[in-house]
N, C-alpha and C positions, 0 to 999 in steps of 0.2 A: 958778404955777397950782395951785390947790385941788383935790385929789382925796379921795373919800368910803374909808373905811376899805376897805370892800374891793377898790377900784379901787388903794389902797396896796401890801396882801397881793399882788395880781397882778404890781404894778411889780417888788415886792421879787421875788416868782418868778421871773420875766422877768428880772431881774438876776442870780440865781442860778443863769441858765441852765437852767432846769427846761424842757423841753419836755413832758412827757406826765407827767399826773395821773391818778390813780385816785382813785374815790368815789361817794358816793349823795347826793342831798340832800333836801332838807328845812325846815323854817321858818324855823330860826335862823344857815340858809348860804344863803338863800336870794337874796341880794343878792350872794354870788360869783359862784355858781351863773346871774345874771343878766349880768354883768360879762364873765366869763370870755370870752362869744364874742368881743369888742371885743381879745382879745391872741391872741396866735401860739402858745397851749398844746392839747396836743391832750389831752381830758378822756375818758377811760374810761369808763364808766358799768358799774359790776360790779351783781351781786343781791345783793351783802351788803355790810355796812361790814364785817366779819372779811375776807370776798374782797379789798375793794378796800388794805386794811394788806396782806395778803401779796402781791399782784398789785404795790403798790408794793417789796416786800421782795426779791419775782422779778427785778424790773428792775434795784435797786440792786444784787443778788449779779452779778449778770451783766456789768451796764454799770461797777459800782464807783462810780456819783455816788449823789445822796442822791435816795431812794425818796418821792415825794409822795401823802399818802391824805388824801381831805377827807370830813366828815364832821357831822351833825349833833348836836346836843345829844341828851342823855336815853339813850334807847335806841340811836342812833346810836352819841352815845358810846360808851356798856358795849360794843356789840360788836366796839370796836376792839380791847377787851383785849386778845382772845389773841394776834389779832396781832401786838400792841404787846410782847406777854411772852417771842411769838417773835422777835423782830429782836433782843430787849433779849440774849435767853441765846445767839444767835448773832453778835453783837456787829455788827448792819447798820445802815448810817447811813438813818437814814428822819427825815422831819418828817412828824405828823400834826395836822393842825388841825380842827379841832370848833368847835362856835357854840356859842353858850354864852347863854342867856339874859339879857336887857339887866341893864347892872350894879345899877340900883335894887333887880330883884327876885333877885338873888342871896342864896339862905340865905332865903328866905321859900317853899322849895317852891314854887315857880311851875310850869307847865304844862312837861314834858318839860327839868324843872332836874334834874342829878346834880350832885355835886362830881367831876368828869373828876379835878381837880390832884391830890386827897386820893386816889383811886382808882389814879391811873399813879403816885403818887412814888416807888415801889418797883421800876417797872418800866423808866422811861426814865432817861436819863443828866441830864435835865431837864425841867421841864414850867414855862409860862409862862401865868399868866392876864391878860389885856391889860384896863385898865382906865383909859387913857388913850391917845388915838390917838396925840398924839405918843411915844407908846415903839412906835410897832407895828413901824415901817421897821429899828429897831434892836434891838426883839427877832428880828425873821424871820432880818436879819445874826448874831444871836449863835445862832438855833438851827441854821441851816445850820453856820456852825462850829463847834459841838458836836459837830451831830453825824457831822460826816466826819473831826473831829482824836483823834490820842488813842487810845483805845480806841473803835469807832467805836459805834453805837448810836443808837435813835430820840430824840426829839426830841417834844414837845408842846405847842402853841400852842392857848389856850381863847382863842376869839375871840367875844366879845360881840355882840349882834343891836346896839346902841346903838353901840359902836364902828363899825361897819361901815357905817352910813348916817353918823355924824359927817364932817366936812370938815376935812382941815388940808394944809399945803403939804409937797409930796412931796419929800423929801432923801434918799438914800440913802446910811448911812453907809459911807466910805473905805473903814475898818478895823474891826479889834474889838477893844473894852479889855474884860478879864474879869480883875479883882483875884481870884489863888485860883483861875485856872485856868491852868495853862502845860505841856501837854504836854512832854514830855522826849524827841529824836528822837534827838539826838545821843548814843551810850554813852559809856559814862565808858572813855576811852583805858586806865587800868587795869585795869579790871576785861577789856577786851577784850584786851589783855596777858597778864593771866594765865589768858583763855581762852585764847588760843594756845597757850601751854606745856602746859596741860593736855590739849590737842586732842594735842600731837607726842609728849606722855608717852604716850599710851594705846594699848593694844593690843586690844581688842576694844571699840571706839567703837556706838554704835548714836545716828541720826537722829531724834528723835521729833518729828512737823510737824502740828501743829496748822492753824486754821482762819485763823491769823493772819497766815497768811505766803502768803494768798491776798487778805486783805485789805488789806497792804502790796503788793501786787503784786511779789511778794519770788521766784516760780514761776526765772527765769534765774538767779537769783543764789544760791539755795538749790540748783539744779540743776550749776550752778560748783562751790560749797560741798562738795555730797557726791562730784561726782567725783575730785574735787581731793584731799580726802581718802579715797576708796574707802569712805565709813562706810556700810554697810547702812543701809536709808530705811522707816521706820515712820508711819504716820501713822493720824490720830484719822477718826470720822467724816467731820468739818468739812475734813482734809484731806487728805480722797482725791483731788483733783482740782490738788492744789499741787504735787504731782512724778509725773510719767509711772508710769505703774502696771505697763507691758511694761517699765520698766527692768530691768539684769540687779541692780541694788540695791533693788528695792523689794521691802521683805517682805508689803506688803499692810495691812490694818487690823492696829490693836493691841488688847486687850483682850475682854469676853468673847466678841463677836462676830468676832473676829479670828482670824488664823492662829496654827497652828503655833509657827512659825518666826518670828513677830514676837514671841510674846509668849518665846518659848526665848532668843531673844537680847535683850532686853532684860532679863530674868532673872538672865542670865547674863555681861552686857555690864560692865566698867570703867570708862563715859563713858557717859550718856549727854546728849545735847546737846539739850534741849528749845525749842524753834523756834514761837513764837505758840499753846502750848496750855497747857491750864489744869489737866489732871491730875484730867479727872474722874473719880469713882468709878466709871464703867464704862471706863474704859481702865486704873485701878490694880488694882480689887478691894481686897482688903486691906491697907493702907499699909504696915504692916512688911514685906510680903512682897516689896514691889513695889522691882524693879532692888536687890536687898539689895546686890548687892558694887560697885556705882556710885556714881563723886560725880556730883554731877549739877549742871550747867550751864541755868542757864534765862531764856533770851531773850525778852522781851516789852515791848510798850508800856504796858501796865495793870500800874503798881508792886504793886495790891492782888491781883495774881491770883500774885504770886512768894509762895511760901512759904505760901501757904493752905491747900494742902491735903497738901504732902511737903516734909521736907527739900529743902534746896539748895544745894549748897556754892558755887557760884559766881551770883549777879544781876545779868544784865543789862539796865536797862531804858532802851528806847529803839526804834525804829523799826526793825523787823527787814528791810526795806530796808538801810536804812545801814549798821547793825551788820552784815552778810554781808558788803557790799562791803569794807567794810575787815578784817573778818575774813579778806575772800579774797585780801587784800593784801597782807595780815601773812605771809598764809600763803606765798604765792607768792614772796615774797620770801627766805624759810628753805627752802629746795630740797634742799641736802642733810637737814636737820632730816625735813623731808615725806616723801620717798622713804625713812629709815631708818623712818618710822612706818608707811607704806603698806607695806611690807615685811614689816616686824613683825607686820604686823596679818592679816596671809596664810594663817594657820593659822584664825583668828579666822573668816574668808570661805571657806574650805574648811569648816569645822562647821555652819556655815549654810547652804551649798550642801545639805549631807547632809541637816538637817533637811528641807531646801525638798524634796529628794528624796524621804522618807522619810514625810513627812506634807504632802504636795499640799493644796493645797486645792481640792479636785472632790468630785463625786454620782456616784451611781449611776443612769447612763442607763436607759432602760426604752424598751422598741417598742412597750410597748402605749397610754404616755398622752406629753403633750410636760411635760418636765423645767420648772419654772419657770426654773431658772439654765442653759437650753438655749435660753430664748426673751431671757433678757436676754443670753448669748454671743451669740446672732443678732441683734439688734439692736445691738449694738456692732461686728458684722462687716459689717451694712448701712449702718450710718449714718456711718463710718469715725471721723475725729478731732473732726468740725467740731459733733456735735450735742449742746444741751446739755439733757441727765435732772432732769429736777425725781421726786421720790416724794413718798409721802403717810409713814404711820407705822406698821409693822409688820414681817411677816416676809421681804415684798417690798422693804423698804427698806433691809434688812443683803443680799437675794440681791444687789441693784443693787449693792452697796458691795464683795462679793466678788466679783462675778462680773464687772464692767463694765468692768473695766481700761482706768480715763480717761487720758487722756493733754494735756488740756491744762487750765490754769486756768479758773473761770470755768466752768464745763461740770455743775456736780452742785450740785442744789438740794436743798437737804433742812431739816427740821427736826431739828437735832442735839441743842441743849440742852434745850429744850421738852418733842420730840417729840409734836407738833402732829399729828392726824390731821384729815384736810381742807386740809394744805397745799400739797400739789404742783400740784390744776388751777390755785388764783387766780396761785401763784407759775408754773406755765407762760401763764399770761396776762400777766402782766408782761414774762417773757422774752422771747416772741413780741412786744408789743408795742416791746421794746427793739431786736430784729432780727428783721425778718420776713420778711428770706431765708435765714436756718438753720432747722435742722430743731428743732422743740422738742418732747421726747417727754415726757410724764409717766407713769411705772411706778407702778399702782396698785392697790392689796386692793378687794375686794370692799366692806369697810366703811370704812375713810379714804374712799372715793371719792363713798360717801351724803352726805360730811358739807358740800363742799361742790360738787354737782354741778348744781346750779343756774348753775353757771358756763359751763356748756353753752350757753345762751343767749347771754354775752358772748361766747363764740367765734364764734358765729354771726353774730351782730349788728354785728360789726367782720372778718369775714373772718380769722378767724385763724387759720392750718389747725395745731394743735397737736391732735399723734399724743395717743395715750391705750391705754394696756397694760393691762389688769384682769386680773391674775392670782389669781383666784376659788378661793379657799380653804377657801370654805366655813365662816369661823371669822374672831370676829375679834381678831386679831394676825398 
């Protein structure tokens, strides 16, 4: 049986298991937009296409499948950008698709025409513009596994007003052939060999945990990992919420927003073991400076993010999943090897205790006004394990990162690499949307919250009781 292009698009969703979409529409979606009620997706309707890309972004950080925004041509398009620039520098698996004016009048400036492709090919991991119906079934299959394998990241489908009325018979491909694309999950057994010895050689190890080992769902195995060895636990923005923050191992954030005692021990550290992060310039500062007396170890799936930006003496690249499990294997198996390391390293967890001691990281309470990092401790003593913080982008969103001490995956929404202001309400609408019997709180400034608070209305309009902090600064950062 014949189905019209976008009755295709919906099949393929439907098959990819997408249950709930975010988007706006418009002339040249308009024919989903029509379609859509006839299948079992539940469609969001946000006030912005920027809302409706991060409300999908919300959903995929949270749920871990790929985040769906639809959207129109022209202007539609353009306001996916930042969106689309924040999933890309936070590494979320999202597919966004946009209409795209009929292909005759492409590149003639037609009525609400942009070049989408030429615009995102810097920002997505892919972008597709569909110009014959039968590739549609077999690009939606190849952008869904884009963009959940690998390094994960958005995905762009330009779908044509002329494709989408076209007719052709609906096949849904098996599998996916991509000549020149073959993620690498499995590590290379030596090089994860001579991480071992290197892990039992050291004596003052340190954890550094990136964003990656939350997008592996790596949170039990990386939790193994560090006990197992006793190594003090550091982590970036992106992975505050990848290991228990009340650990008696965790030093808190690293870099310049960070502790003390995370950035003294990595400083000062022999090993350290880098876990799904990229080593950005606010977690280094200045490269020579940074862990000078460490070799350094760095596990990730994205071969292009090793060695970019610091030395490395040992790469591994592969699924920081896998690599743990059999790192914890390696390890478990060398017992007397381990205990003479955790031993050894005893002095190393005694200096760092002193630090932790010596330089807290706490404020100065006051009776006379309420502390902001007083209102986000109380809101982590009310809402206990289970709630997960989305924030916007300023001074409120390093208090959240210090102060919140997360304790489960999954649970802290932020714009890390971007640093997107106006992202915490659309991405606590997606969250909410994904479970909407947890608590979903978005901590917020005063000016992130203008940017896009039109989203107030889609809480409304769909019942979706996500809490909201405005901690008013008067200023904005």
């Amino acid at each position: 049986m014949k189905k019209t292009g976008s009755q295709i698009l919906l099949e393929c969703l439907q098959q990819e298991g997408v249950e709930t979409v975010f988007g706006y529409p418009g002339g040249t979606v308009i024919n989903i937009y029509h379609d859509i009620a006839d299948y079992p997706i539940h469609h969001i309707l946000t006030r912005h296409e920027q809302a409706a890309v991060h409300a999908a972004d919300g959903y995929a950080r949270t749920t871990g499948k790929v985040g769906v925004a639809i959207a129109t041509s022209g202007p539609g398009a353009t306001n996916t950008v930042t969106g689309i620039a924040t999933a890309y520098m936070d590494s979320v698996p999202m597919v966004i698709i946009t209409g795209q004016v009929p292909t005759p009048l492409i590149g003639n400036d037609a009525f609400q025409e942009v070049d989408i492709i030429g615009i995102t090919r810097s920002i997505t991991k892919h972008n597709y513009l569909v110009q014959d119906i039968q590739d549609l079934a077999r690009i939606v299959k190849q952008a869904f596994y884009i963009a959940r394998t690998g390094r994960p990241g958005p995905v762009l489908i330009d779908l044509p007003k002329d494709i989408q009325v076209a007719s052709a018979k609906f096949e849904y491909p098996e599998k996916v052939e991509l000549r020149g694309y073959k993620p690498t999950y499995s590590g290379n057994v030596r090089q994860m060999e001579k991480a071992a010895r290197m892990i039992l050689a050291a004596r003052k190890p340190v954890l550094y945990v990136g964003g990656g080992a939350t997008g592996a769902d790596a949170s039990e195995d990386l939790l193994a990992f560090a006990e197992m060895t006793q190594a003090p636990v550091t982590t970036t923005l992106m992975g505050m919420s990848a290991f228990p923050q009340r650990h008696p191992q965790a030093l808190g954030m690293l870099g310049m927003h960070g502790t003390y005692y995370a950035n003294m021990a990595v400083t000062n550290s022999d090993l350290l073991i880098a876990v799904g992060a990229r080593f950005d310039d606010r977690v280094t500062g200045k490269i020579a400076s940074f862990a000078p007396h460490a070799k350094i170890i760095h596990i990730d799936i994205d071969p292009t993010s090793i060695k970019k930006n610091v030395r490395v003496d040992l790469p591994i690249v592969g699924d920081l999943k896998d690599v743990l499990q059999k790192l914890n294997v390696t390890l478990g198996e060398r017992r007397e090897e381990l205990a003479s390391m955790v031993d050894g390293s005893a002095a190393w967890r005694t200096e760092i205790t002193a630090w932790k001691n010596s330089h807290p990281m706490g404020y100065q309470a006051s009776e006379t006004i309420i502390k902001p990092q007083y209102v986000i401790e109380q809101l982590r003593e009310l809402t206990a394990d289970d709630a997960i913080i989305t924030t916007e982008v300023g001074q409120h969103q390093m208090w959240t990162a210090q102060f919140f001490a997360f304790s489960q995956p999954r649970t802290f929404l932020t714009s890390g690499g971007l640093g997107t202001m106006g992202y915490g309400l659309p991405a606590a609408v997606g969250a909410q949307a994904a479970f909407p019997e947890r608590q979903v709180i978005d901590i917020s400034g005063d000016g992130s919250f203008q940017m896009n608070s039109q989203e107030l209305a889609t809480l409304v309009q769909y019942k979706l009781p996500v809490k909201i902090a405005i901690l008013n600064n008067n200023y904005l950062g």
